[in-house]
C-alpha positions in Angstrom: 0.0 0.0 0.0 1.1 3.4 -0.9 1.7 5.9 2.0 1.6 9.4 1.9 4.3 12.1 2.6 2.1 13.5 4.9 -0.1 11.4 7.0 -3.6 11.2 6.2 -6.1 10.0 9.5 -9.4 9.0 8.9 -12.6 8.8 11.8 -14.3 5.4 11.0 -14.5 4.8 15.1 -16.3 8.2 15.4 -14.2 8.9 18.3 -14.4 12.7 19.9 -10.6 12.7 19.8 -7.8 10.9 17.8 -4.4 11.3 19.4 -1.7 11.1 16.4 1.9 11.8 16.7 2.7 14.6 14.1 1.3 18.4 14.0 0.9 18.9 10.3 -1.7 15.8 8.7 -4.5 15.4 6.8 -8.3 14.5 7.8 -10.0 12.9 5.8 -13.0 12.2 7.5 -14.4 8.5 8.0 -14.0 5.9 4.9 -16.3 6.4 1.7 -18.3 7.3 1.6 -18.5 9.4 4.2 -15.2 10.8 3.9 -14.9 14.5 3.5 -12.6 16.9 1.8 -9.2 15.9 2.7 -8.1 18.5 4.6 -4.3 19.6 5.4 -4.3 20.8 9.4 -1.3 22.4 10.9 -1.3 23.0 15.0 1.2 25.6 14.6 2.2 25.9 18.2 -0.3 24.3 19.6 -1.2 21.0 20.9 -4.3 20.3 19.5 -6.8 21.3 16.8 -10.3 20.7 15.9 -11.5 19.7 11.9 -13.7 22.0 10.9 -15.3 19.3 8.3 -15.8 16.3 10.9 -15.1 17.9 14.7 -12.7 15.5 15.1 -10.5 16.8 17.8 -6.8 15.8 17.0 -4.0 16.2 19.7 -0.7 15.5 19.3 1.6 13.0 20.8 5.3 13.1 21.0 5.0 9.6 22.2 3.4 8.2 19.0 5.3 7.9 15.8 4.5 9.7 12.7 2.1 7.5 11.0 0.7 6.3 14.8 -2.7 6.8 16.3 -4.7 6.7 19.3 -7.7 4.6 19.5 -5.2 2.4 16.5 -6.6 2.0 13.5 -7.1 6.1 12.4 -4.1 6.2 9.8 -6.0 6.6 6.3 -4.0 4.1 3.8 -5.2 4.4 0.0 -6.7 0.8 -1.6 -4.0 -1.2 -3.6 -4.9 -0.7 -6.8 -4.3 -4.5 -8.8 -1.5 -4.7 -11.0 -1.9 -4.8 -14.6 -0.6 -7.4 -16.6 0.9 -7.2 -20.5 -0.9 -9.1 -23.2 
């Protein structure tokens, strides 16, 4: 699966908070389809900021790795797509 540069969370648990362990990500709501614009959030100096699509609140963890969550399970991955084959 392909991973992005910048990490991309998702909601699917429709948790109030996600705890993830970078400051600059991208929400992209819960799976389709009811994802939502994906959005680039930056906390600036702060520990903590709120999507203004889903309300998810997002906080930020120096304990978690970059592509880690809090409930598991909130990093976005994008589907496989199938290889093609010549012929």
């Amino acid at each position: 699966m392909a991973q992005h540069a910048i990490a991309h969370f998702q909601n699917d648990l429709g948790v109030a908070e996600i705890e993830i362990g970078v400051t600059e990500f991208m929400c992209c709501g819960a799976s389709d389809p009811h994802d939502h614009p994906h959005v680039y959030l930056d906390m600036g100096d702060e520990r903590e900021i709120v999507c203004p699509y889903c309300s998810t609140l997002f906080k930020f963890s120096p304990a978690l790795a970059a592509h880690q969550s809090r409930p598991e399970g909130c990093l976005y991955r994008t589907a496989a797509r199938p290889q093609e084959t010549g012929g």
